[in-house]
C-alpha positions in Angstrom: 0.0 0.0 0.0 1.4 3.2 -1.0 2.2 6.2 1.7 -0.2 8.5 0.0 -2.6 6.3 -0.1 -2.3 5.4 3.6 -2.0 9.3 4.4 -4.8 10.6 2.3 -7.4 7.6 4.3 -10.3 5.9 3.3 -13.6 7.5 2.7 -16.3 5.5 5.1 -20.0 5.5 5.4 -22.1 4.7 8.7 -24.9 3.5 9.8 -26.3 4.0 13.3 -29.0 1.6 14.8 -31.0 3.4 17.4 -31.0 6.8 18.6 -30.8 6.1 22.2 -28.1 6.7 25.1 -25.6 4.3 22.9 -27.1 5.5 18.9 -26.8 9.1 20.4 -23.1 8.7 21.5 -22.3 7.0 18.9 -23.2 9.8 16.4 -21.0 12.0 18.9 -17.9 9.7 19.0 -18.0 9.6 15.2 -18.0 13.0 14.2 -14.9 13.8 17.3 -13.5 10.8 15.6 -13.6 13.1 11.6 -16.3 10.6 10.4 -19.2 13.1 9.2 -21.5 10.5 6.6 -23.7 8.6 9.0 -27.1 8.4 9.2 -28.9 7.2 12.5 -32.0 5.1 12.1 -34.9 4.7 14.6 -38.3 3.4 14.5 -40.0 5.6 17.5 -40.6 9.8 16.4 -38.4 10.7 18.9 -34.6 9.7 20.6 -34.4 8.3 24.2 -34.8 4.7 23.6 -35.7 2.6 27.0 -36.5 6.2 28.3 -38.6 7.1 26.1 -40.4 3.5 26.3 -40.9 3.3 29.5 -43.2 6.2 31.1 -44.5 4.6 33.8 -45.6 6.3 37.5 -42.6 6.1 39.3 -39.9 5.2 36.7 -36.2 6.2 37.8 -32.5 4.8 37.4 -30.8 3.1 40.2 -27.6 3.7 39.1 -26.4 7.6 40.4 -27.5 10.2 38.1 -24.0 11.8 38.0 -22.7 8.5 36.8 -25.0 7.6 34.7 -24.4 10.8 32.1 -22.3 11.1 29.5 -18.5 11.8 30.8 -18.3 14.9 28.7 -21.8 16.0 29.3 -22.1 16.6 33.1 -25.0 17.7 34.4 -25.3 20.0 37.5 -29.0 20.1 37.0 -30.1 16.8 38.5 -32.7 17.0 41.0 -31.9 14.1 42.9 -29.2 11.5 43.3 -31.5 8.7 41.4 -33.3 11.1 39.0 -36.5 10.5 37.6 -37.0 8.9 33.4 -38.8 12.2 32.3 -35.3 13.8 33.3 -32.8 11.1 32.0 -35.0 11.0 28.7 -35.2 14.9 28.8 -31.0 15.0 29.0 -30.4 12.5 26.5 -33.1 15.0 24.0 -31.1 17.6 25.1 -27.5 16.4 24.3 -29.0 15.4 21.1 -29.6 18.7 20.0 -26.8 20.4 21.5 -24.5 18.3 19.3 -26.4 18.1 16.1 -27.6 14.9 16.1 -31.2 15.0 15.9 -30.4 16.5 12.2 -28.9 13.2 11.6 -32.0 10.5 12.4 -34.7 9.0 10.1 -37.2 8.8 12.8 -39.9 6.4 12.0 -38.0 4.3 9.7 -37.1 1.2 11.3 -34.6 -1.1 9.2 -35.8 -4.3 8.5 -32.9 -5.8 6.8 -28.8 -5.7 6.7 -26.6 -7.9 4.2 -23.5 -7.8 3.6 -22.5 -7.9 -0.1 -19.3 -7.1 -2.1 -17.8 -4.9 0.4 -21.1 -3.3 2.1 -23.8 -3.6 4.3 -27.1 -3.0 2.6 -29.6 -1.8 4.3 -33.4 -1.8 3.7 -35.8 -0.1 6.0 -39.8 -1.1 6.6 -40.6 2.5 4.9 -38.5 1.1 1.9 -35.6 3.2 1.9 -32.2 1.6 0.9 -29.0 2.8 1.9 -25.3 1.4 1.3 -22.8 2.0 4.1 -19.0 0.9 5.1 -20.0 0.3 9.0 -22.6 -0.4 10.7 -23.4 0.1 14.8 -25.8 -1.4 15.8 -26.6 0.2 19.0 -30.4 -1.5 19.5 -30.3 -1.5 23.4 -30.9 -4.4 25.3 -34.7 -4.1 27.3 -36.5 -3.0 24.4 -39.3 -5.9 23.5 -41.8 -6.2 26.3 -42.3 -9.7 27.8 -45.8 -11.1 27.7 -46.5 -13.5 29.9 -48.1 -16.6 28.5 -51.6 -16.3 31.0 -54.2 -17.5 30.3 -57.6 -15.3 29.5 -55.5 -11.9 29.1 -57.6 -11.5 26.2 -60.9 -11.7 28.3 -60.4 -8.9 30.1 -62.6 -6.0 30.2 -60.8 -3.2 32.1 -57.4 -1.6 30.6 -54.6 -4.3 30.3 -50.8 -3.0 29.2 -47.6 -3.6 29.7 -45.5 -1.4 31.8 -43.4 -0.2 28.8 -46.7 0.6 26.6 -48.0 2.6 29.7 -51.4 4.1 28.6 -51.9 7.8 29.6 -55.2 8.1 29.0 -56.3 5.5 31.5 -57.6 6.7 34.3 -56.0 5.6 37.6 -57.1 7.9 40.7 -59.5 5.9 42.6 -59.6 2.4 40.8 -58.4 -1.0 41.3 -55.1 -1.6 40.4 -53.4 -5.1 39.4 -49.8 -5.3 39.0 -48.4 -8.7 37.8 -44.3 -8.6 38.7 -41.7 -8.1 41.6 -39.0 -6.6 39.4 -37.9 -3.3 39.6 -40.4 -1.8 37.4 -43.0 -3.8 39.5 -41.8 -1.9 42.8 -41.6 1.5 41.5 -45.4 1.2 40.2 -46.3 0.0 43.3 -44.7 3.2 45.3 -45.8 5.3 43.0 -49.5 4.8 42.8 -50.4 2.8 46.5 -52.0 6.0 47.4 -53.5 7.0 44.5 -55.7 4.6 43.8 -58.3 2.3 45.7 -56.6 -0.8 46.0 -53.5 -2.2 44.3 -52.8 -5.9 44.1 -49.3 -7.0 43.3 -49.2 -10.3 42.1 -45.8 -12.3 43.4 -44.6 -14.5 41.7 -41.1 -15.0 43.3 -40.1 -12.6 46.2 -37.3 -10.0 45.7 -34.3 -8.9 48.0 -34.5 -4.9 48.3 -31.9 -2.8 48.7 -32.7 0.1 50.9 -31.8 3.8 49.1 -31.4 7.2 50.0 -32.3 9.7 47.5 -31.7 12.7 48.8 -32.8 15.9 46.5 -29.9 18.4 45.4 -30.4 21.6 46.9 -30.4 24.9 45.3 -27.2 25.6 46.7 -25.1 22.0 45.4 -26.4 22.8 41.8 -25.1 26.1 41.7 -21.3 24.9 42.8 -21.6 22.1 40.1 -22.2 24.6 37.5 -19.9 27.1 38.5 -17.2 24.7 39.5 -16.9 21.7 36.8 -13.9 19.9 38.8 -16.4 19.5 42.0 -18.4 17.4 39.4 -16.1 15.9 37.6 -14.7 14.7 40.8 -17.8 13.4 42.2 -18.7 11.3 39.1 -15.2 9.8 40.0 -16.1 9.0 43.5 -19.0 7.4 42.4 -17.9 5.6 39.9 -15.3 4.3 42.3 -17.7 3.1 44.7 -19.9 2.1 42.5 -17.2 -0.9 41.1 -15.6 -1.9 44.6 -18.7 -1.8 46.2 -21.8 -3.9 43.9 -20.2 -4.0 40.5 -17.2 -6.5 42.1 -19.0 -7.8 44.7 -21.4 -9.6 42.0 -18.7 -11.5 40.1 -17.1 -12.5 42.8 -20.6 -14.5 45.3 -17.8 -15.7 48.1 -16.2 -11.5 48.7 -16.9 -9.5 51.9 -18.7 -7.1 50.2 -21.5 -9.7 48.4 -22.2 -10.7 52.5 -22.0 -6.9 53.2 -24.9 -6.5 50.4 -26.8 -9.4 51.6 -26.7 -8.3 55.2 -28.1 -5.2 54.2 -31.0 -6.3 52.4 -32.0 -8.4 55.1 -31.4 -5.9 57.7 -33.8 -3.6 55.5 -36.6 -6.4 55.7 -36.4 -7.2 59.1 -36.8 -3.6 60.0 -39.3 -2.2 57.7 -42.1 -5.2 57.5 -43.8 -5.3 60.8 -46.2 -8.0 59.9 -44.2 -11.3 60.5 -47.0 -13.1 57.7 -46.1 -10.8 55.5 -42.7 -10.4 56.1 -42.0 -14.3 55.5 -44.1 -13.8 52.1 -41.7 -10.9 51.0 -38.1 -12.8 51.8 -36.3 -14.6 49.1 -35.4 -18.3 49.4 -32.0 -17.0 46.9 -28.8 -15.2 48.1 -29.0 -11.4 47.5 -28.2 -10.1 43.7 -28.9 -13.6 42.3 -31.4 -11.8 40.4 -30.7 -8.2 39.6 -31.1 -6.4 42.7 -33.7 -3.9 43.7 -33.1 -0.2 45.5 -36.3 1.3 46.7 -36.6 4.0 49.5 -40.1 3.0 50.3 -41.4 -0.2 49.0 -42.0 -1.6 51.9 -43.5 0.9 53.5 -45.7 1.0 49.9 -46.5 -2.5 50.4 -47.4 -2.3 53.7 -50.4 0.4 53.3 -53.6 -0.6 54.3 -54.8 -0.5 50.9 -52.1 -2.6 49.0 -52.3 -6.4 48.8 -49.3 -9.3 48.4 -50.9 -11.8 46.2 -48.7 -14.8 46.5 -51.2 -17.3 44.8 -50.4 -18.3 41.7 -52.4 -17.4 39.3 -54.6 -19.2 37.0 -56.2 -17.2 34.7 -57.5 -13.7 33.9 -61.3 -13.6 33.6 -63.5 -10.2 32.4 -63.4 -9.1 35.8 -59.7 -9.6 37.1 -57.2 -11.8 38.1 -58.6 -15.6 39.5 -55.7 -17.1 41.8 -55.4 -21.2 42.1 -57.0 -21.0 45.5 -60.4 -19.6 43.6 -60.0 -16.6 44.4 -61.4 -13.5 41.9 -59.1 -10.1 42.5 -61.8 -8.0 40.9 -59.6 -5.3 39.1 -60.4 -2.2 36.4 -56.8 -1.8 35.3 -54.0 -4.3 34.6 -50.4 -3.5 34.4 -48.3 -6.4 33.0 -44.6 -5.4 34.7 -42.9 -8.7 33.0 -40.3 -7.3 31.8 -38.3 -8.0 28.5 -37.2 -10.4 26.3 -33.2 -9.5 26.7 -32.0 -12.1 24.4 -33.3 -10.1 20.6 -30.5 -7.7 20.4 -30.9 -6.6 16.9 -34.0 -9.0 15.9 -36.0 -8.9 14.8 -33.9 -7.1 12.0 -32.6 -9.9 9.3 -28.9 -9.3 9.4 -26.9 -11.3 7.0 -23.6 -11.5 6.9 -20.7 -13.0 4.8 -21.5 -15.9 2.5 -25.2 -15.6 3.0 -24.9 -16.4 7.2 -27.7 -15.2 8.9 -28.0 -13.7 12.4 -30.8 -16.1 13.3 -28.1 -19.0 12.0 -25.0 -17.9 14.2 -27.5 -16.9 16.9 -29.4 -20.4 16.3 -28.5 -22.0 20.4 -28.2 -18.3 21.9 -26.6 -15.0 21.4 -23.0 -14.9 21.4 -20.4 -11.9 20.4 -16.8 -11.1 20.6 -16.6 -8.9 24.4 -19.9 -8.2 23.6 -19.0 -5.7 20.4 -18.6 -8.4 17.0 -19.2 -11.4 16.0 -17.6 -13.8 13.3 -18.5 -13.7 9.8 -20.3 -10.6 10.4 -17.9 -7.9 9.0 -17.6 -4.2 9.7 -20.9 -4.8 12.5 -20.2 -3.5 15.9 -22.9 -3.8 18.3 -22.7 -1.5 22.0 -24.2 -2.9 25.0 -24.6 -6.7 22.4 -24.5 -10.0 23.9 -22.8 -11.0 27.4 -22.0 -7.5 28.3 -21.5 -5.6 31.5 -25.3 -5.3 31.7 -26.2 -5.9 34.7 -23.8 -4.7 37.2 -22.2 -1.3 35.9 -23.4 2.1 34.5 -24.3 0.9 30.6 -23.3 4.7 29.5 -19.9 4.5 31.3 -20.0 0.9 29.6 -20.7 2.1 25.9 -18.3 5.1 25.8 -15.5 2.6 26.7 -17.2 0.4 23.9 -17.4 3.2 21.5 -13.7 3.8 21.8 -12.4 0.7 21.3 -14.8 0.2 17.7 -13.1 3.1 17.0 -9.6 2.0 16.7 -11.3 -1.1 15.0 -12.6 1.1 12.4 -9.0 3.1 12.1 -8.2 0.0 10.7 -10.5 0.3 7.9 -9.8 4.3 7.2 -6.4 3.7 7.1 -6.2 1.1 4.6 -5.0 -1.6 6.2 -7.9 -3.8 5.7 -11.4 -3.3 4.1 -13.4 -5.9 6.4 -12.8 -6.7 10.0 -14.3 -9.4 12.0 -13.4 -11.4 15.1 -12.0 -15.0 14.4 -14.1 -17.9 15.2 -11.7 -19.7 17.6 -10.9 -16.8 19.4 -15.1 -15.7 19.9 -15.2 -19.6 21.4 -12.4 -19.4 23.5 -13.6 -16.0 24.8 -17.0 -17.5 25.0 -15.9 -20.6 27.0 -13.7 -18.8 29.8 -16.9 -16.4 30.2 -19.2 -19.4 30.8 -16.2 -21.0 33.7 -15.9 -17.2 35.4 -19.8 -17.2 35.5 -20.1 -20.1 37.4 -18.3 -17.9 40.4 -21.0 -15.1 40.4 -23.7 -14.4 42.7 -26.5 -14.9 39.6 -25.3 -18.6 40.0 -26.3 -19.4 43.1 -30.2 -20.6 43.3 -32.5 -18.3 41.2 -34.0 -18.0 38.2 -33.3 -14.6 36.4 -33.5 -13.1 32.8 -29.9 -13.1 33.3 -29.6 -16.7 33.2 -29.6 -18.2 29.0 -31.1 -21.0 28.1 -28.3 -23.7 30.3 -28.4 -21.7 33.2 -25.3 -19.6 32.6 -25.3 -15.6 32.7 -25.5 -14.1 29.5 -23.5 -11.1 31.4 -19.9 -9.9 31.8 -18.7 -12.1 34.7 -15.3 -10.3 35.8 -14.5 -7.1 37.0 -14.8 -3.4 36.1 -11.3 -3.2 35.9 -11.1 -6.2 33.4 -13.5 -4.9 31.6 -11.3 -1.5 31.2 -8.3 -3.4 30.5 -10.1 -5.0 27.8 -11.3 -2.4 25.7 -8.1 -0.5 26.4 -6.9 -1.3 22.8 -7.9 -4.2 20.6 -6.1 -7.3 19.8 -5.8 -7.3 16.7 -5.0 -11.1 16.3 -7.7 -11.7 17.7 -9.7 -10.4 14.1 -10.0 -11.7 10.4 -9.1 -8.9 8.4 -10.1 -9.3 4.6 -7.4 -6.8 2.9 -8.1 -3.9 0.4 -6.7 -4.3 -3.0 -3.7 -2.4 -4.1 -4.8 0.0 -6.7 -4.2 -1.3 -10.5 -5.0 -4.7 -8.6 -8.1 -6.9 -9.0 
């Protein structure tokens, strides 16, 4: 290859796949990066992915809001230390526009189909647009197709039935009977959030959850003005938490024998045995699992929620839904007028239902046939020039997923350097290495706390976590710099050459 050619670089074309936290930084990362031809793709009218999804009562993040921001866009304007969705999806809108990437999206054009051909990936959305790019970055998110449960007689029912993350706003709440079937996370900030608004609400349990007690203090007046007029006090408290937030859960996870996974587990069992005065329902809220075996829930008050006169623990199971509510296997009719289905979502689609095709004619749905599998989380074989933030057996359940995709977003871009400068046209990870990596993940799950009794949407289809099962620091170390044996790199042809 010739030193002007090398100098001069390669022209390259993007393709962004969702305009949420990851699509949004992405877009960002490219243009600091001197990539300016991208396009960003999303199927909703507006950016914010999960956050703009999910609009339920109560919604929040439970990881810090100063950590879970964009490193180079601080915030000083958070109201509290978890900070509600409206103002996490109101930030990432904001950012958006501040940088110019809003200009950049086809809203409402969700692609339905990537192959790559000759070189390309070739893209074909539902709305029938075509489009030819170099890379694509497929950053899809993870919780992002609701889980239905498969009850019986949902159908039947006669009052308002939804999913948490197709909350209907026109429904009327105030005053009514409330059913809410889930124990997750989404499950327990509905239930605080409406217990005394409405009538009665009925939270149906199917498996009790450890709850970790949290403090959410509100920033005052005073904090937010020093964090605007002093960056470094921010800047160094993002640090701090960041800090904490690793030694203390994010290590403690991977590791179900360390002092601080019994420190966590004490905790959560010191918050139960204080907060539930009822010893009935006391036994009916603690877990037969260790603490964090399923991802672990922080609530300042759902105890207390649970505990209102009004509120009801079902533990029945239930056996069908009927016109007029929920009927549990001891006969029982909970007569209700609204139905909230706080299920969760199916965590193993990734990019599917898109058809992604890759070399030779190999579909996803073909490399993905026994369960998801990718490269650290970012590529996968015989899919060239396809990088994927926040994609299979990722950091997803125990660290800040924006601090996890801007580490992420770095290291695709020293992959594509690769391609701009010339020194190869395709890049993929090789086969025995994606096994290898995919073999020592599954042996250092087997150490983790999600391994030890419970059943989770962690867990694939053997049993194993489908997360990142190492430390933070690991994880750092890993996306430092790419190994570039590690890849199958197709080269470019010298000019005058076939």
């Amino acid at each position: 290859m010739s030193e002007e050619r090398a100098e001069r670089g390669r022209p390259l074309r993007f393709a962004i796949i969702g305009a949420g936290m990851a699509g949004i930084l992405s877009a960002i990362r490219l243009r600091e990066a001197g990539f300016d031809d991208f396009t960003i793709y999303e199927k909703a009218d507006q950016p914010g992915g999960t956050w703009r999804e999910n609009t339920y009562p109560g919604i929040a993040c439970d990881v810090p809001s100063h950590l879970y921001s964009y490193s180079f866009e601080p915030n000083p304007d958070w109201s509290h230390r978890f900070s509600p969705g409206d103002e996490i999806q109101a930030y990432f809108g904001g950012v958006a526009r501040r940088h110019g990437v809003t200009d950049r999206i086809r809203f409402g054009d969700e692609v339905e189909r990537c192959e790559f051909s000759e070189g390309l990936w070739r893209l074909v959305t539902k709305g029938g647009h075509r489009d030819e790019v170099d890379v694509v970055i497929a950053a899809t998110g993870v919780l992002h197709h609701p889980n239905l449960p498969d009850i019986e007689g949902l159908d039947a029912f006669e009052g308002s039935l939804f999913h948490s993350a197709r909350w209907d706003h026109g429904v009327t709440l105030d005053g009514r009977r409330i059913g809410v079937v889930g124990t997750g996370s989404t499950a327990v900030q509905i239930t605080s959030a409406l217990v005394d608004r409405v009538a009665k609400l009925s939270l149906f349990q199917r498996t009790p959850q450890w709850v970790m007690p949290q403090d959410n203090p509100a920033y005052s007046d005073a904090e937010r003005a020093e964090f605007r007029s002093d960056p470094q006090v921010l800047g160094h408290l993002r640090d701090d938490l960041s800090r904490l937030f690793a030694e203390n859960f994010s290590n403690a996870v991977v590791d179900a024998d360390s002092p601080q996974m019994k420190m966590i587990e004490d905790t959560c069992r010191q918050n139960l045995e204080s907060q539930v005065r009822d010893p009935e329902l006391r036994e009916k809220l603690r877990p037969d699992y260790r603490a964090a075996c399923k991802r672990l829930i922080v609530s300042p008050d759902f105890y207390e929620a649970i505990q209102n006169p009004n509120a009801e623990l079902v533990t029945e199971g239930i056996e069908r839904v009927e016109p007029g509510g929920i009927r549990t296997r001891d006969g029982r009719l909970h007569e209700l007028d609204v139905l909230v289905l706080a299920t969760g979502f199916r965590a193993d689609r990734f990019m599917r239902p898109m058809e992604v095709i890759g070399r030779g004619g190999r579909s996803l749905e073909t490399a993905w046939a026994e369960r998801p599998v990718a490269y650290l989380s970012i590529s996968i074989p015989h899919f060239p020039n396809l990088f994927m933030l926040n994609g299979p057996n990722g950091p997803v359940g125990n660290f800040s997923l924006i601090e996890v995709a801007e580490l992420q977003i770095d290291y695709v871009l020293k992959l594509v350097e690769e391609l701009r400068s010339g020194g190869c046209r395709e890049i993929s990870p090789r086969e025995d290495v994606t096994e290898q990596f995919d073999a020592d993940r599954v042996e250092a799950a087997k150490h983790t706390v999600w391994t030890t009794g419970c059943r989770s949407w962690y867990l694939d289809d053997r049993g194993i976590p489908a997360t990142w099962p190492w430390t933070f620091d690991r994880f750092r170390e890993e996306m430092a710099a790419p190994k570039l044996e590690a890849y199958e790199r197709v080269d470019l042809p010298e000019p005058g050459g076939p």
